[in-house]
N, C-alpha and C positions, 0 to 999 in steps of 0.2 A: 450430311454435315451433322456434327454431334453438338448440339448446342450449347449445352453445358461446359464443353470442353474449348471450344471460341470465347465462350464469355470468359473462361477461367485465364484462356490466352490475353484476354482483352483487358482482366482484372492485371494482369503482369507488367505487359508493356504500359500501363496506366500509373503504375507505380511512381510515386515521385522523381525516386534516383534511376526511372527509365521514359521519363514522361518526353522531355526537350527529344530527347537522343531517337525516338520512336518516331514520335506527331510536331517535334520541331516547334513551331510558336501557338502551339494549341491553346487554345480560349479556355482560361479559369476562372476568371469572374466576370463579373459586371454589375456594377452600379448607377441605378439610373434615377436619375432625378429630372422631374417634370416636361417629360414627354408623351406626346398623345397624353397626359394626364397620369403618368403613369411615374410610380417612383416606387422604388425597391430594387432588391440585391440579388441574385442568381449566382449561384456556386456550379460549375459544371465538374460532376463528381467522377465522371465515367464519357469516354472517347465520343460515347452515342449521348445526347441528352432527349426524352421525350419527353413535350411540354403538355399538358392536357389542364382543360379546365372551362366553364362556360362561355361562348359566346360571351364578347364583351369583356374579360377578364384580362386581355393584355398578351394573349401568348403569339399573339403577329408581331406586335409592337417587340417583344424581346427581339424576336427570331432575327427580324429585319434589323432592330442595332446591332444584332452579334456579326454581319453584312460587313456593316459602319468601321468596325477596328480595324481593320487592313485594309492596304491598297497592294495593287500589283504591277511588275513590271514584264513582260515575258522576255524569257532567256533571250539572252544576244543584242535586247534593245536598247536604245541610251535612254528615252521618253515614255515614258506611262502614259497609256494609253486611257483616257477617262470612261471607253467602255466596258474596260476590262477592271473596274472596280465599282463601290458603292458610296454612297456619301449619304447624310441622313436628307439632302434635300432629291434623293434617288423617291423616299417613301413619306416625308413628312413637311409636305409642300406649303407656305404660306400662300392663303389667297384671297380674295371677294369671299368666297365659300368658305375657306377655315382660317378665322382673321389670328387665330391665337392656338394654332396646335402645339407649342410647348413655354414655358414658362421665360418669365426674364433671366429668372438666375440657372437655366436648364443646363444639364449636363451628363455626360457620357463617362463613366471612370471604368476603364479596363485591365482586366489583368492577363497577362499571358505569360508560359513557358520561357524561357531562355537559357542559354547557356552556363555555367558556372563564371562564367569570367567576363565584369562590366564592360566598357565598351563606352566610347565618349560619344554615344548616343544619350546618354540618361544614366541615372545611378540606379543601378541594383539592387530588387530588396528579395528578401525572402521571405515567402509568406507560407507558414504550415499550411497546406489544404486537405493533409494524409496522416492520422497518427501515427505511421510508419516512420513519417520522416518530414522533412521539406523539399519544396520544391524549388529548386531557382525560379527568380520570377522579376516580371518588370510591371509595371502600372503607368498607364498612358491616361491623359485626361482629353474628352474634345470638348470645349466649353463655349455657351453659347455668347459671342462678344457683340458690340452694338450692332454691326453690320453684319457681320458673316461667324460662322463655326470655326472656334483656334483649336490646331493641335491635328488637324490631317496630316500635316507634315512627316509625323514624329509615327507614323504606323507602321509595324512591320510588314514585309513584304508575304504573302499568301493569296494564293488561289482564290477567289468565293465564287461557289456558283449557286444560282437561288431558282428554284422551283417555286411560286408562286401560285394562287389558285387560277390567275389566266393561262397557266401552264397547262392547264386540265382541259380549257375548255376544246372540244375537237374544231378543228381548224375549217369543217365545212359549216358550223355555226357562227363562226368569224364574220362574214361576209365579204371578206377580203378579196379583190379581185386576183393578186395573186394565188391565192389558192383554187379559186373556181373557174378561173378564166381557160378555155381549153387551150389558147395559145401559150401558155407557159410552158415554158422550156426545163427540161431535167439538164445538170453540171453534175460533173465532179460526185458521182456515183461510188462509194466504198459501202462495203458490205462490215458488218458487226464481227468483231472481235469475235474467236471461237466462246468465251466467255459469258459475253455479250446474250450472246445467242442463244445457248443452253439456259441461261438463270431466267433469260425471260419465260423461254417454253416451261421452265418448272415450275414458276412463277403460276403463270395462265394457266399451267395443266393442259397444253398442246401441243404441239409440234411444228417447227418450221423447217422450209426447206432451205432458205435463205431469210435475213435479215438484211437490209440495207437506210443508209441515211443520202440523202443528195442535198444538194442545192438547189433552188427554182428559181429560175427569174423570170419577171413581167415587166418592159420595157425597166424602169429604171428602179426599181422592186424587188430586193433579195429574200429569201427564208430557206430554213429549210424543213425536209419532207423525209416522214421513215417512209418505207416500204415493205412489202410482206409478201414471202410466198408461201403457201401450205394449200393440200387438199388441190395442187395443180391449178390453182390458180395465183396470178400475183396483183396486189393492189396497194395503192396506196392509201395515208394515213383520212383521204378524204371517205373511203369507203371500209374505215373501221372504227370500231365502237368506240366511246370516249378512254375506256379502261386499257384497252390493249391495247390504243394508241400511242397514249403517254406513258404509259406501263414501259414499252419496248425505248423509247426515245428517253427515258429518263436512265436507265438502266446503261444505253451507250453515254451517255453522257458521266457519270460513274467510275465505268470504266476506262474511259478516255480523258479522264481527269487527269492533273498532272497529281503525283503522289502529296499527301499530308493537304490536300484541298480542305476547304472548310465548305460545307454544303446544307444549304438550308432548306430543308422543305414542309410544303404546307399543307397539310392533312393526304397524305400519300395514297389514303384509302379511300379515294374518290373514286367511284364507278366500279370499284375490284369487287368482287364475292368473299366473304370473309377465309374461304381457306387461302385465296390468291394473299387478303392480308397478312394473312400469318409467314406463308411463304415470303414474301415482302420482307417484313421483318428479320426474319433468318435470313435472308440477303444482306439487310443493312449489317447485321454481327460481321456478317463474311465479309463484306466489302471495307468495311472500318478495319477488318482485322488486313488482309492480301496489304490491299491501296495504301495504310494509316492517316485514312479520313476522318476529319471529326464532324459527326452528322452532328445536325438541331432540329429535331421534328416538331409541328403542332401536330395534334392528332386529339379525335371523338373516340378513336376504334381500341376498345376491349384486346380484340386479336394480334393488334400491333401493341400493344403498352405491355402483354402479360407475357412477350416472348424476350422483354428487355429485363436483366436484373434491377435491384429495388436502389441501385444508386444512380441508373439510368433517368428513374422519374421522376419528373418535378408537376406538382398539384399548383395549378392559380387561382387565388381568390380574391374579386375585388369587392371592396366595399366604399361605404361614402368617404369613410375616410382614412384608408389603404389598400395597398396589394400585397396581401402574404404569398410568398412561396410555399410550400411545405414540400417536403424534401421525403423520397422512401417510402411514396402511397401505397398502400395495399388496392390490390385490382378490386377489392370490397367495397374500399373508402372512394376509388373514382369514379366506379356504376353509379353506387350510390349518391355522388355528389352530382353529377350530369345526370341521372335521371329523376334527384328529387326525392329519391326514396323510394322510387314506383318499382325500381327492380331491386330484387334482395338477390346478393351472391353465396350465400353464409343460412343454412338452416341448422339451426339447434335446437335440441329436442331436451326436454326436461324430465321431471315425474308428475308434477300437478300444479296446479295453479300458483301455488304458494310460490314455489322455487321458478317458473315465470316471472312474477311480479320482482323479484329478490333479482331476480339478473337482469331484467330490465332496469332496475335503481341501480347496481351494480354499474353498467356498463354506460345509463346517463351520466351517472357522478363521476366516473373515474376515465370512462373511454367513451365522452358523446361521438366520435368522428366514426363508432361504429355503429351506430343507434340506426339509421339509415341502412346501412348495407346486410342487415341479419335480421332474420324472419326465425319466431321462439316459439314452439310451438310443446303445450306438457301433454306428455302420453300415457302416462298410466305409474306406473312403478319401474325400477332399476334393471328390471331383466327387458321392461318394455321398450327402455329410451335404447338397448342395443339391437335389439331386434329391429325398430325404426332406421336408426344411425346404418345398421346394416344393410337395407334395404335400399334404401335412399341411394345410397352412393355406387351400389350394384346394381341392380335393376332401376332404377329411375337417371342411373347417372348425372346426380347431381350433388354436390358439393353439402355434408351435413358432418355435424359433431354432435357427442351427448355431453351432456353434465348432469352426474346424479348429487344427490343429497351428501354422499358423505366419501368424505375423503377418501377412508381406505377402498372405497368402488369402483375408485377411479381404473382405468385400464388405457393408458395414453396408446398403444400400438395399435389401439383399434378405435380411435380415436373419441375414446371415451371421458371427461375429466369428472373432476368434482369440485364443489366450495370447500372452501381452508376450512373444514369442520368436521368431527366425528358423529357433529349431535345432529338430528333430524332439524330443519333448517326453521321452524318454529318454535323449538325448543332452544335453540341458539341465538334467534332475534326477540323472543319474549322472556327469556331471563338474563338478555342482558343489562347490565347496571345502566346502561344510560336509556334503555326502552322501560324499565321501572321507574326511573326516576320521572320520565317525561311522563307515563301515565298516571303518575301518582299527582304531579303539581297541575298537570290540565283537567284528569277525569277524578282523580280521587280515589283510585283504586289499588291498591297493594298488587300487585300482579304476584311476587314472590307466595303471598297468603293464598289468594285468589288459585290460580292455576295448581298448586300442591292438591286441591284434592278434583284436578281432572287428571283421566287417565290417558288418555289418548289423543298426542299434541294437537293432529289433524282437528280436534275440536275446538283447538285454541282461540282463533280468528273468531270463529261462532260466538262462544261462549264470553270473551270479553263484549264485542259490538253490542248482545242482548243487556250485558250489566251498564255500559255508558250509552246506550240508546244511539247506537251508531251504524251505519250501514257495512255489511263483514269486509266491504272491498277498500272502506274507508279506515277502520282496524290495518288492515293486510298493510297497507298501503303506509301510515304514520310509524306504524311499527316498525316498520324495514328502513324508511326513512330517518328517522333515531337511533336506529342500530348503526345506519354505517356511517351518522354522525360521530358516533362512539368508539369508532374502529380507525385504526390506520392503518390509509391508504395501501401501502406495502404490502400489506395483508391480503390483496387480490390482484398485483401484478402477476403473480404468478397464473393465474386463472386467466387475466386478462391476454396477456401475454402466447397462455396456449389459443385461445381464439384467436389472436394476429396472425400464428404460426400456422394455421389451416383456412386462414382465406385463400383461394384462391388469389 
């Protein structure tokens, strides 16, 4: 599978004026107001959404209301069957133990696809979600009333099926006597779609002979059970690992979805090896593209998040008092926000110290959300930072850019940039007007007079510190800081901008 060329399939059929007609009443928004504590907006930009962000931050709580907007009836039935849908008292129970998990005035507002033509279900709106165009679109509210949730009624009808993290856990840690009881009976035996069957082995990086799902019963006790055969022997899900358990069983279930299902699941990269993730991922493009599923993933895994395009991710952050979205993270910005800092994705290589300090001020002031994911490191001079940049990303195979001093150095196809400047970048920060001005009114020093009779910028930092009795990192540091007081902003998207464009 060409990945690029699925997404680009995926970016098509996603299109407004093909959005209804593809994935049918597929989930565009939601707005949610105080649930689990949780309130804020989610735009679903792309068929796949993958939700990432800390422990604690909310992206269960989305997943499971995005659950909540539909019910289901299966073909041929007069009566909806209450297990075959979600309700938010499915995930957000009142009880002795959570006297208040959501607010008085709480509430659910959703938007979904529909047809061009109203319908005396509700009025029609159209809401832009596409600069291309608009989308037809409807908005449902379920609000919470003194007794019970208004507004189930009024849901369209779709598929949900939901992967959970009990879904992970393997069935002989259950303690379930249906599963470990040796009297249980195997039913109704079918073996995995050809499908089915291959994506898992490609998945796992194995081979099977057969794949099957059954049913088991123990006296009044139903589930059911995959099965495996490879390497000539066959077993069941009780005598395999937690990953290739649920791995195989989620996958039929996928594929045996009834088409345009909405399917939620919860950190998919449980117990898998990271290339099984990635393969995983490239499943989900496949599968939302064949089926036109609209997945909703939580997800920790790097491997899964960098195989999705940047309208697929959505970043959470909660604080005391909100939860932002951010919408089109760089795989930089989410290492770095999940591990704190501890992992950098992003090495840039400078010329010296000076031009260090100057993009680290740079990319505080204008770009903090990279400050975390890139590790600056200065090497020597202009032929040095290519020579490093070079090396880096061919022998150490790891993710590096240069930035030299001046402009015309730059060499973008080799992933070289520069600062918006021709002048050597102390010669640029200490004669500018607003770093004279500020040393003139704090230290007393003409810097224009001053600096005229040194020849060699590199001795700039030195030579002021020694005249206002200052330490040179404390110089370096004020200077640069008044400089891009003095400057705008505009002036370094472009720089900045080539850094976003080679994070990983």
């Amino acid at each position: 599978m060409n990945i690029q060329e699925t997404i680009g399939a995926l970016h098509n059929m996603y299109l407004p004026t093909n959005r209804y007609n593809t994935y049918g009443d597929v989930l565009l928004k939601m707005n949610i107001n105080g649930i689990r504590g949780l309130s804020t907006v989610i735009n679903f930009d792309f068929p796949i959404t993958v939700i990432t962000g800390k422990n604690g931050s909310g992206k269960s709580t989305i997943a499971q209301l995005a659950l909540c907007c539909y019910q289901y009836k299966r073909p041929g039935e007069t009566h909806r069957n209450p297990e075959d849908y979600y309700t938010l008292g499915n995930f957000f129970i009142r009880s002795n133990l959570d006297p208040h998990p959501y607010a008085d005035d709480a509430y659910l507002s959703y938007t979904y696809a529909t047809s061009s033509e109203a319908d005396n279900s509700g009025q029609l709106s159209l809401d832009g979600f596409n600069s291309e165009g608009d989308c037809p679109a409807r908005t449902r509210i379920i609000k919470k009333g003194s007794t019970k949730w208004r507004g189930y009624s009024e849901r369209p009808n779709r598929k949900c099926i939901y992967f959970g993290m009990g879904f992970f856990v393997p069935h002989h840690e259950m303690g379930s006597r249906i599963y470990l009881d040796p009297t249980t009976k195997i039913r109704n035996k079918r073996g995995f779609s050809s499908e089915a069957k291959k994506t898992a082995a490609q998945i796992l990086g194995t081979t099977y002979q057969s794949l099957e799902v059954a049913t088991i019963e123990n006296q009044s006790k139903r589930a059911q059970m995959g099965f495996a055969s490879r390497f000539n022997a066959t077993y069941s899900e009780n005598h395999m690992g937690c990953g290739e358990g649920r791995l195989i069983r989620m996958v039929d279930a996928l594929e045996s979805a009834p088409e345009r299902s909405l399917v939620v699941i919860e950190e998919p990269e449980t117990a898998l090896h990271q290339d099984a993730q990635h393969q995983l991922a490239c499943y989900f493009l496949d599968v939302c593209k064949r089926k036109r599923h609209q997945l909703i993933i939580t997800t920790h895994s790097p491997s899964i998040i960098e195989v999705m395009p940047m309208e697929a991710r959505k970043k959470i952050e909660r604080t005391d008092t909100a939860t932002t979205v951010e919408n089109n993270p760089t795989i930089a910005e989410i290492v770095a926000h999940l591990s704190d800092g501890h992992h950098k994705t992003l090495l840039i290589y400078v010329e010296d110290r000076f031009s260090e300090q100057l993009l680290i001020e740079i990319i505080r002031k204008y770009a903090d959300e990279f400050s975390q994911a890139i590790s600056i490191a200065a090497v020597g001079n202009k032929d040095d930072v290519a020579k490093a940049v070079d090396y880096t990303n061919h022998h150490l195979r790891l993710h590096a850019i240069g930035i030299r001093d001046e402009e015309k150095t730059a060499e973008p196809t080799k992933r070289i940039f520069a600062y918006p400047s021709n002048q050597a970048p102390e010669s640029e920060v200490f004669m500018d007007s607003g770093v004279t001005r500020f040393f003139l009114e704090r230290y007393k020093i003409n810097l224009s007079e001053f600096l005229g009779a040194i020849d060699d910028h590199h001795n700039y930092p030195d030579r002021i510190a020694r005249r206002c009795n200052l330490k040179e990192d404390a110089v370096i540091l004020q200077g640069i800081q008044a400089y891009l007081d003095n400057q705008n902003p505009e002036r370094f998207y472009p720089l900045l901008n080539s850094i976003k464009s080679q994070c990983p």
